[in-house]
N, C-alpha and C positions, 0 to 999 in steps of 0.2 A: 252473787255467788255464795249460797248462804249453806246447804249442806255439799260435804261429800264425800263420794265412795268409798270405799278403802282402797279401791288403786289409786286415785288419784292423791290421798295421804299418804300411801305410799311414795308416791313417783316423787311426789315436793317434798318429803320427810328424810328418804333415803332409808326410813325404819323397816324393817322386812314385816309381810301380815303378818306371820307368827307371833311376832313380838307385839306388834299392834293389840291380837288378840289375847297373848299373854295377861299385858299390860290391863286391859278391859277387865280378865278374870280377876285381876290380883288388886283391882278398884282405882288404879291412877289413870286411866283414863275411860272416857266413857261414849259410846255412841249414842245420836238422838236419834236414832230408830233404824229402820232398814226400808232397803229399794228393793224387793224381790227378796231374793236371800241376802242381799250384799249389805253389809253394816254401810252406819250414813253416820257422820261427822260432822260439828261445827267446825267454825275455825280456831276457835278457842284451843283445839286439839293441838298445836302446834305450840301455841307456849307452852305447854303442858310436858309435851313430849320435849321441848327448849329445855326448861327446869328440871325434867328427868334428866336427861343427857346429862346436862352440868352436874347433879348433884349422884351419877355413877363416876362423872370423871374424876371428879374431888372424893370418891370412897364411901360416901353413904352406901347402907341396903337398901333396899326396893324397900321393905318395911319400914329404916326411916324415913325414905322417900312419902311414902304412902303418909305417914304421918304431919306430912308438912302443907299438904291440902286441905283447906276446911273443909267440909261436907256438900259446902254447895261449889266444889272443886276450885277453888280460887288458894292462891296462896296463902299460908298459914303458917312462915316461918318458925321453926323454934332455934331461938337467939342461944340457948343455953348449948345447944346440939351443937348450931355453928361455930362458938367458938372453941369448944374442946375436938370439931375437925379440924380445925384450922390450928391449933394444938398439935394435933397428931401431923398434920403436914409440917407444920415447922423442925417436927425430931424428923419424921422421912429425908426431907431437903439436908437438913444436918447432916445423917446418915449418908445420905448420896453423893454429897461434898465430901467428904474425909474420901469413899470409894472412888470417887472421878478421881479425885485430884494422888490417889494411892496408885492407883493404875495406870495413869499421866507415868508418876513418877518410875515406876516400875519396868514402862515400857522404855525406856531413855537408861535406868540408872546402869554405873558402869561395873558395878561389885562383880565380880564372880559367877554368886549364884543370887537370885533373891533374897535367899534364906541368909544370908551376909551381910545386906544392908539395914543398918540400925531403921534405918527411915521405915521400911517396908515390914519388918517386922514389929513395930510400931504397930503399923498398920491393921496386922492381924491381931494384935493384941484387943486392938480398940475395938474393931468388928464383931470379935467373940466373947467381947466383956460386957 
């Protein structure tokens, strides 16, 4: 089973063509030629489009993306890249903890109004500082 279509990367991707073809223009991935009009695919296309997936989940752009493939499409991490994401997820997570747990407490507390409880206005403090 060595090329295929673009539906059937479709079908086992879940990626919509558009995106497929996007992705083709914008250089992270690539077809080994075509069947009629239809683009033709290795399999190699699926980890490719694996590594994209992950590295939109975790916040890179497509153009850092694009940059983390050598030329002959194989991965080409850059170490320096990953760890100032991995950076920026740790302040997000931070951020999102102080919000969960503000909101938690917000929903429960017994003060009056929100604007009453030390805790909660805390809260906004930190968020807009």
């Amino acid at each position: 089973m060595g090329e295929l279509g673009i539906g059937e990367v479709v079908r086992r991707s879940g990626v919509p063509a558009s995106t497929l073809r996007y992705y083709e223009e914008r250089g992270l991935i690539g077809s080994v030629g075509r069947r009629g009009l239809t683009r033709v695919f290795d399999q190699g296309v699926f980890q490719r489009l694996a590594l994209i997936s992950v590295g939109r989940a975790a916040g890179f752009t497509l153009d850092e993306i694009a940059r983390m493939f050598a030329p002959d499409g194989r991965p080409q991490l850059d170490r320096a890249l990953l760890t100032s994401k991995t950076d920026e997820l740790d302040a997000t997570i931070r951020r999102l903890t102080v919000m969960r747990d503000g909101l938690r407490h917000a929903a429960a507390c017994p003060a009056p109004t929100h604007l009453e409880c030390p805790k909660f206005r805390r809260l906004l403090e930190r968020l807009t500082s």
